[in-house]
TIDOFI-430605 format. One line per 5 residues: their letters; for each residue x, y, z of C-alpha. Coordinates in steps of 0.2 Angstrom, whole numbers. Each point is the difference from the previous one (the first is absolute). Layout:
<rs>
A	X,Y,Z; ...
</rs>
This chain:
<rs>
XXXXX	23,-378,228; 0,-3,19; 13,4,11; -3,-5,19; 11,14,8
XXXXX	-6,18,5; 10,13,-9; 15,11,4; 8,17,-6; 18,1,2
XXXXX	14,11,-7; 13,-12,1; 2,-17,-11; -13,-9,-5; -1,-20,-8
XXXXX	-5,8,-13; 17,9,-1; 8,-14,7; -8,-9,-18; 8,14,-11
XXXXX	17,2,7; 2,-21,-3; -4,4,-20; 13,13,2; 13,-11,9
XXXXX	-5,-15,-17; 2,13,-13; 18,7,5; 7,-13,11; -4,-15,-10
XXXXX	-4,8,-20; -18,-7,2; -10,11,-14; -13,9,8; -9,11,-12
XXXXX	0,20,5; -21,-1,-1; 0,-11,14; 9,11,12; -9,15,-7
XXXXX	-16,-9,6; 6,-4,17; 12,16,3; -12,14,-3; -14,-2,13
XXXXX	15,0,12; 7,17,-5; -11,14,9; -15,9,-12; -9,17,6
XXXXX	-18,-4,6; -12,2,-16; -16,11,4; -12,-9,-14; -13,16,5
XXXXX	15,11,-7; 8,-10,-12; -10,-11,-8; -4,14,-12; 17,3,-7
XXXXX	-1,-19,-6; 17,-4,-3; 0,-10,15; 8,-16,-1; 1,-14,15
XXXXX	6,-18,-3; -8,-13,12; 13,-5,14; 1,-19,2; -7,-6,16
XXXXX	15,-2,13; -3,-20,1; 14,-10,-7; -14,-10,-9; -4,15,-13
XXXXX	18,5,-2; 7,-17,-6; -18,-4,-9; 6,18,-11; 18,-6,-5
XXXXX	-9,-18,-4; -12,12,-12; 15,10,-6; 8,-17,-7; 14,-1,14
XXXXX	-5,-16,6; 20,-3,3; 1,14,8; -17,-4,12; 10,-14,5
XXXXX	16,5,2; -8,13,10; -9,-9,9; 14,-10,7; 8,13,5
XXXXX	-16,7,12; 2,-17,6; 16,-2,6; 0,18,10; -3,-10,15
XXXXX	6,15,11; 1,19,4; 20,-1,1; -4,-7,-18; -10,17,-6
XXXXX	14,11,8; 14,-11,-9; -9,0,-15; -3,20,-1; 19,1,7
XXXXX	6,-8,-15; -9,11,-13; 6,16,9; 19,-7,1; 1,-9,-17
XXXXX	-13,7,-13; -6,17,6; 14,14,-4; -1,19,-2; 3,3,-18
XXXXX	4,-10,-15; 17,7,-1; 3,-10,17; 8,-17,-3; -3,-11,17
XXXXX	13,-11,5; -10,-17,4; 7,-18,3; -16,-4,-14; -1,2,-14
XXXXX	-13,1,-14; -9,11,13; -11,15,-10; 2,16,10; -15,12,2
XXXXX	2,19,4; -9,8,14; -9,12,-14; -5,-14,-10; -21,-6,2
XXXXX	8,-18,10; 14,12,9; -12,13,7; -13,-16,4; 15,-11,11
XXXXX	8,16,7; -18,4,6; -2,-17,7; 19,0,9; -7,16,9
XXXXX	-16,-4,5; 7,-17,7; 14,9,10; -10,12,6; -14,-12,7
XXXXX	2,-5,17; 1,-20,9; -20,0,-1; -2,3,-17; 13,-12,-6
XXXXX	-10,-13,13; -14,5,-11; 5,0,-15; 7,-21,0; -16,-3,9
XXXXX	-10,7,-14; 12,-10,-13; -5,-17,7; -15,4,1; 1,7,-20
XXXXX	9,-17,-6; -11,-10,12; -16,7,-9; 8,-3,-17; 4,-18,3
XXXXX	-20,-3,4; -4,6,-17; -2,-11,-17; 17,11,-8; 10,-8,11
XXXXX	-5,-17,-2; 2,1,-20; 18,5,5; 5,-6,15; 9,-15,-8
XXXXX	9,10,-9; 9,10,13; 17,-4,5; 10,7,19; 10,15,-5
XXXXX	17,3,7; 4,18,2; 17,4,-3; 2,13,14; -1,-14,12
XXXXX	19,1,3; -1,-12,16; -10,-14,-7; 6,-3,-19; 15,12,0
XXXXX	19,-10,0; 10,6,15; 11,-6,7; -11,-9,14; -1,-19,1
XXXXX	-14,-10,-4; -4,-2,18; -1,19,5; -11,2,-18; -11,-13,7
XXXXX	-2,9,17; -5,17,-9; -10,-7,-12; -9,-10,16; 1,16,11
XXXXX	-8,11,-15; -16,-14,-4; -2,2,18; -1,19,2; -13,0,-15
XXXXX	-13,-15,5; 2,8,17; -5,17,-9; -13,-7,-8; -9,-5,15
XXXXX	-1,16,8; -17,7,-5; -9,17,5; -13,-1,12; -10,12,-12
XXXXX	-8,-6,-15; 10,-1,-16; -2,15,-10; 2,2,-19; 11,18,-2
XXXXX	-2,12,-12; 11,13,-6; -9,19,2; 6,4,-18; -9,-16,-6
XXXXX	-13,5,8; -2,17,-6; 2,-7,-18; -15,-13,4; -8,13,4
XXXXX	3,10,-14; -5,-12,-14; -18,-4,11; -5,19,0; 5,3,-20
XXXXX	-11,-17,-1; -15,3,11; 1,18,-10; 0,-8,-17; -12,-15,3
XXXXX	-11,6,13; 5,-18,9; 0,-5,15; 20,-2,9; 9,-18,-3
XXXXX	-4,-9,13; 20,-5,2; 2,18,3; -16,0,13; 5,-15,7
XXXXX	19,8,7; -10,18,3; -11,-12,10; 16,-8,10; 9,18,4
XXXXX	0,7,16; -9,16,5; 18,9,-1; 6,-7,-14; -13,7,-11
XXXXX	-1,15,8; 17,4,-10; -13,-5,-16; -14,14,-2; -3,-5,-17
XXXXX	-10,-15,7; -14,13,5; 1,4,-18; -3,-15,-5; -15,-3,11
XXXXX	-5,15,-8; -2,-3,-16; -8,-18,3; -13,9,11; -4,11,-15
XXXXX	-1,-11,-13; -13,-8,12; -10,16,2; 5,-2,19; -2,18,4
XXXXX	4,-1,20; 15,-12,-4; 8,8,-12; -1,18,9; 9,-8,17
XXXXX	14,-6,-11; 2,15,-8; 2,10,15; 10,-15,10; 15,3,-15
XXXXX	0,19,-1; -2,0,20; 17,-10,-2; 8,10,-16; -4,18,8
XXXXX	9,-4,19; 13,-3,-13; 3,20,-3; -1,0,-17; -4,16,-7
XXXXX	-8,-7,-15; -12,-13,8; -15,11,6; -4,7,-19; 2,-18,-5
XXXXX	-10,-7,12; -15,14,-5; 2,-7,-17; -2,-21,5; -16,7,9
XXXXX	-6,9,-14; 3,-17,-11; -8,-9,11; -17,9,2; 1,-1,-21
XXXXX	0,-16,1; -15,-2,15; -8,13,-12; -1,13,13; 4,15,-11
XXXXX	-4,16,14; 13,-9,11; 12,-4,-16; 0,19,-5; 3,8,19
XXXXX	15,-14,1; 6,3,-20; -1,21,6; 9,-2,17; 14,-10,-8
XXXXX	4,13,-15; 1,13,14; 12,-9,9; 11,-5,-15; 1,19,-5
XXXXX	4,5,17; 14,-13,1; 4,5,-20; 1,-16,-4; -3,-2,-20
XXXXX	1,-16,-2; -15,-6,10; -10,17,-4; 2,-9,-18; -8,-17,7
XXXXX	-13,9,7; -4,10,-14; -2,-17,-10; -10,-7,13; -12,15,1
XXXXX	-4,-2,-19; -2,-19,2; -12,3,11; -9,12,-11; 0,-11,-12
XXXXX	-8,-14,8; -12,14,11; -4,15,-11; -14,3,10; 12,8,15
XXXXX	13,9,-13; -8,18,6; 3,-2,19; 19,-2,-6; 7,19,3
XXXXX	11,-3,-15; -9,-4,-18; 7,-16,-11; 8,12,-13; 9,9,12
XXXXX	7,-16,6; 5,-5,-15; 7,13,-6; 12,-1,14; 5,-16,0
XXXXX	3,3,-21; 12,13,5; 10,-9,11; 18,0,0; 10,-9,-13
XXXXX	7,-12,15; -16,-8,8; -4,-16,-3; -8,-4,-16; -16,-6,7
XXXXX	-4,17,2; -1,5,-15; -8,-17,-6; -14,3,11; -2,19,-4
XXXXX	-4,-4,-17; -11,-12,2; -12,11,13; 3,12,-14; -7,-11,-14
XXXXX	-12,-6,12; -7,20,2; 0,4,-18; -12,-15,-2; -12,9,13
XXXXX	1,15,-7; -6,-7,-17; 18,7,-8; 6,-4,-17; 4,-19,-2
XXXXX	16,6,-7; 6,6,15; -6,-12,13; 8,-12,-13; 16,10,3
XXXXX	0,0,16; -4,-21,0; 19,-3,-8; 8,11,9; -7,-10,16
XXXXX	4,-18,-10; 16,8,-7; 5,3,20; -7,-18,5; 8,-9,-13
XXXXX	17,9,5; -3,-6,20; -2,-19,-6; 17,-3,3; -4,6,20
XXXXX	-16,-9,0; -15,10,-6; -16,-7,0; -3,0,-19; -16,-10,4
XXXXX	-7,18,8; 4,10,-17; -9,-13,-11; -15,2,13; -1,16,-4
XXXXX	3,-1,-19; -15,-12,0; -11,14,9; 6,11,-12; 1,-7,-16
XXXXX	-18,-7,2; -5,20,5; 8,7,-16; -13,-14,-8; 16,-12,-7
XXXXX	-6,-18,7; 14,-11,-8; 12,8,6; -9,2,20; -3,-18,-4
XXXXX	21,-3,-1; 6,10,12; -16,-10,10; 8,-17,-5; 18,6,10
XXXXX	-10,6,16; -10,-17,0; 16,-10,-1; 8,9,14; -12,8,12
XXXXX	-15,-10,9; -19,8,-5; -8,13,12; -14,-14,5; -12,16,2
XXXXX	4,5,-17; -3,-16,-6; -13,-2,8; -9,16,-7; 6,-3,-19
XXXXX	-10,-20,3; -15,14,6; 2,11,-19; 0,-17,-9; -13,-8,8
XXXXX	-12,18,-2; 5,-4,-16; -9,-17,-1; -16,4,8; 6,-7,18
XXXXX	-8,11,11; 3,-9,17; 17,1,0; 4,19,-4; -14,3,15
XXXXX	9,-10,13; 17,9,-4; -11,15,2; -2,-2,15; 18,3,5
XXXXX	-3,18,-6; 5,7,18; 15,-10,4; 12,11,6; 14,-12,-8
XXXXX	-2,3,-16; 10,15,-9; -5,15,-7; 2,-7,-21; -11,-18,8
XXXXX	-13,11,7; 1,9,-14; -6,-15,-14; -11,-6,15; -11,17,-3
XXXXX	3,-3,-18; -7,-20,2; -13,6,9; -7,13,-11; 2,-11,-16
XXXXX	-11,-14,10; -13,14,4; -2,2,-19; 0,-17,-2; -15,-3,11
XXXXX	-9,17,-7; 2,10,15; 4,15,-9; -4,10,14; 14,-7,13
XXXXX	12,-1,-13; -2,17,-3; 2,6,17; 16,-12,2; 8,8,-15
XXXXX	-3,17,9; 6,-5,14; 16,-5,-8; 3,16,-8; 2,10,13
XXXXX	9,-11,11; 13,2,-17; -4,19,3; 7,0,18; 16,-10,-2
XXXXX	13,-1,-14; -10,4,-15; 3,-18,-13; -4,3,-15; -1,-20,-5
XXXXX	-13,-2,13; -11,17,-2; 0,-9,-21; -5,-16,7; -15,7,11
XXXXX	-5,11,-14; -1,-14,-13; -10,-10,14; -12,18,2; -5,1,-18
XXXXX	-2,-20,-1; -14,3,14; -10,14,-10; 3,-8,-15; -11,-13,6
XXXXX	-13,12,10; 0,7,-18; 6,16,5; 14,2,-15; -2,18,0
XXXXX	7,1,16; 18,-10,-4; 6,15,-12; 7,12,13; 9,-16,9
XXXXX	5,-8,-20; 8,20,-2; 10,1,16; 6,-21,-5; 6,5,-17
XXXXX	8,15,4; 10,-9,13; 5,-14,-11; 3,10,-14; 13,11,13
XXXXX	6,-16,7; 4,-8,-17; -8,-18,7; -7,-8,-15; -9,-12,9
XXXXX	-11,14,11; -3,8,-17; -7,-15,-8; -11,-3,17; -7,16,-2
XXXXX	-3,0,-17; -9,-17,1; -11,7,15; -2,16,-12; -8,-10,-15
XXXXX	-13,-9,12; -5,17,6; -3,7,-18; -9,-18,-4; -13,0,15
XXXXX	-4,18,-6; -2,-7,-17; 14,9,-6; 5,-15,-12; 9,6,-12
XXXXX	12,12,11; 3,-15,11; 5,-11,-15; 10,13,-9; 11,1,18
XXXXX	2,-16,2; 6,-8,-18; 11,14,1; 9,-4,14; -3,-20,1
XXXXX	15,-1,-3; 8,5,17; -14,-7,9; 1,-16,-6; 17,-2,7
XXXXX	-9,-4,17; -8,-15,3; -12,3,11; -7,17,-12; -3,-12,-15
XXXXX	-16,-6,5; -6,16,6; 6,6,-18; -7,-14,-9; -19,1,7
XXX	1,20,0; 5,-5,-23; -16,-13,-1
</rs>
């Protein structure tokens, strides 16, 4: 939608108020039905809202921003069309049309204050009309004019200049648009009845009403001419702005989009000093610059909005702004800087005792973990001490706390290879929090990713496969996970060519640890694919004791060991997988997972067949076929080992 005007931030009336109060004069001066969802709509971007910091916030995800309408009169009559008000839209639009002065705005808004706005309901106005509904000053449309009367009293003879500039120019752009001509033949003049001197009966004579009403239609086509010398502008309100705002940062967070270009185009419009009074704009460019890997770009707009927030003297912007840096080497993948940021930022947040964002951190440092295991030493703190602490928590933080606690929890007992029973456990108690926090806007999509993970670890595939479905419906595929899975399946099928190209992206530093992680796993299934026993050996080696060094997982060390005696089974070296098939059962069998069990069991009987141990291989299996043949991708393996 184009709009040939630059852009203007005021703090006094706007067209776009000017638009509102006229629905409010229809509703109580004349009994026009205006539904309340309307004037919900309109109202609340006008009514001031506390800068959102997404970096913060976003991770309490009960955030909830309506899109503003644009501040054109085109989008504002197009919504009461779409609403089913197309009376209303014309009534209303005759009315925007017969304002053909500002001595008409301020006769307008001095009506509402002297007839319809009173203090309490107990008050009955004395009014020479009647049929007039009374607002209260405390009520949603009270507080909304009483705002309006101050602002307009308060602003000075430029702004008013301004301002009926600005409306012509808002009713001229309208009238060039397709909406109007669909109802311009269905407009009709509008007499207001506060003008006393022209339809009022006084006692005058025809001739002196003549004179006025000649005097008056003089005075306003004479006002009509006079014209700025300064290009039009388009005003907008600071609150509307703010709420614009708002809406585009929960948006750019959520969809990883790029701003409206409605919203860019009025950024684009402003003046240097108008957005200096908007620091959230850095923000903005900040998180577009990351989601484009722009390094350099998105580090100047970090700095250019806590340069701003910190001359502010806010006690609590240096520990935040440690901790939007440390976010933002996570996502350029820097993870030294990330930790020396995440570090400095918890001992600024204990020094200023502030729990609330220790809390945040604490989250944040276990996220990161989670995503980079490999750096979970350098941390002076260990994960189970951080969640122990943010489990034990008072009663009165939020409950995103705790939601998150039990999770990392769940997350660790899985590491650790503990009872399925318990990480179970600890899984509801996490789902049991999420489900609670729906109502503020939980991300159930997150839980059911995780219950995918974990269901298809505890070996239950059909029910992986429908929390999987939810996730699919709601969340867009991790193109490098997709990608990697294509790689397994086409392994699979013989199609060497294209598991080596992805291969090749082996040292990208933007892939995760739990990418890299298959990666090594691809690779060292392709080795024994090829025959090259010899590198796939050194691979799962390799991989071993990088799990050595980091956070110790037991579903990965059970993936590489399956894969270790795969390789001497086919150097026919069986011998050699007992002490690994030992450690595998007794960690399966601690662990309660069926599906490790039966794994270890099928490896086990392929052992005891290549050392002619046929007999003891089929005794083992028919007696536990049972439990293996629950898994698809065993059955084969159990049906060859049988023949």
């Amino acid at each position: 939608m184009e709009i040939e005007s630059r852009f203007k931030v005021t703090a006094s009336l706007t067209p776009y108020d000017v638009s509102i109060l006229v629905l409010i004069y229809l509703y109580c001066c004349h009994g026009i039905k205006v539904p309340m969802d309307i004037f919900v709509k309109l109202i609340t971007p006008t009514i001031s809202s506390i800068e959102i910091n997404p970096i913060l916030e976003i991770e309490k995800l009960d955030l909830k921003v309506d899109k503003p309408l644009p501040v054109d009169l085109e989008a504002l009559v197009s919504y009461v069309l779409e609403s089913g008000q197309r009376q209303l839209a014309i009534q209303f639009a005759s009315v925007l049309n017969s304002l053909d002065s500002l001595d008409t705005f301020a006769q307008l808004m001095g009506f509402l204050e002297k007839e319809c706005l009173v203090k309490n309901y107990r008050i009955k106005k004395a009014s020479n009309y009647h049929g007039y509904l009374l607002i209260t000053k405390t009520s949603y449309l009270g507080v909304y004019l009483d705002k309006c009367l101050t602002e307009y009293h308060l602003g000075s003879f430029e702004d008013r200049q301004e301002l009926w500039e600005s409306f012509k120019q808002y009713l001229e752009s309208f009238k060039s648009r397709q909406i109007w001509r669909q109802l311009e033949h269905e407009l009709k003049p509008f007499e207001f009845e506060f003008r006393t001197s022209i339809n009022g009966n006084d006692n005058n004579d025809d001739s002196s009403i003549n004179s006025d009403r000649e005097m008056i239609s003089w005075f306003q086509t004479f006002g009509q001419q006079i014209t700025s010398a300064d290009t039009p502008v388009t005003l907008v309100g600071e609150s509307y702005l703010k709420s614009l705002l708002n809406w585009e940062l929960i948006t750019v967070c959520k969809t990883k989009s790029k701003i409206n270009p409605y919203t860019r185009q009025i950024l684009r419009g402003l003046s240097l000093n108008d957005l200096t009074h908007f620091p959230v704009v850095h923000v903005l460019a900040y998180l577009e610059a990351v989601f484009d890997n722009s390094y350099q770009e998105a580090a100047d707009a970090l700095h250019n909005y806590f340069d701003y927030m910190l001359t502010q003297n806010d006690e609590n912007c240096f520990h935040i702004s440690l901790l939007c840096l440390a976010t933002f080497h996570t996502c350029m993948h820097d993870g030294p800087a990330a930790i020396k940021a995440f570090e400095e930022a918890t001992k600024v947040a204990r020094e200023n005792k502030n729990t609330g964002t220790l809390n945040l951190i604490m989250i944040w440092v276990v996220n990161f973990i989670e995503i980079y295991p490999e750096y979970s030493s350098q941390f002076q703190v260990t994960v189970e001490q951080i969640v122990r602490y943010l489990k034990f928590c008072p009663d009165n933080e939020n409950s995103l706390i705790f939601e998150k606690a039990y999770k990392f929890e769940s997350l660790l007992l899985m590491m650790d290879n503990a009872d399925g029973t318990l990480v179970l456990e600890s899984f509801f108690k996490y789902m049991a929090i999420a489900i609670q926090r729906l109502q503020f806007g939980s991300d159930f999509a997150q839980v059911c990713k995780y219950g995918t993970k974990l269901w298809e670890m505890l070996g239950q595939p059909l029910l992986s496969e429908v929390y999987g479905a939810y996730v699919r419906e709601r969340m867009q595929p991790d193109d490098s996970d997709q990608e990697i899975q294509d790689a397994f399946n086409s392994l699979e099928h013989g199609d060497h060519l294209m598991v080596s190209k992805l291969l090749l992206k082996l040292r990208s530093p933007r892939f995760t640890d739990e990418s890299l992680k298959k990666l090594k796993l691809l690779e060292i299934k392709y080795l024994i694919s090829t025959g090259d026993y010899e590198q796939a050996m050194q691979k799962v080696s390799e991989s071993m004791r990088d799990l050595d060094t980091n956070l110790m997982s037991a579903e990965w060390k059970f993936k590489f060991q399956v894969e270790n005696c795969n390789i001497l089974l086919s150097c026919g070296m069986a011998a050699r997988c007992f002490p690994i098939l030992k450690d595998m059962l007794d960690a399966s069998m601690q662990s309660k997972n069926t599906l490790r069990a039966s794994e270890s069991m099928v490896l086990l009987c392929a052992t005891l067949k290549q050392l002619g141990k046929n007999e003891q291989s089929r005794f083992l299996l028919e007696n536990n076929l049972h439990v293996i043949l629950q898994y698809r991708h065993l059955e084969r393996n159990a049906i060859e080992l049988l023949r």
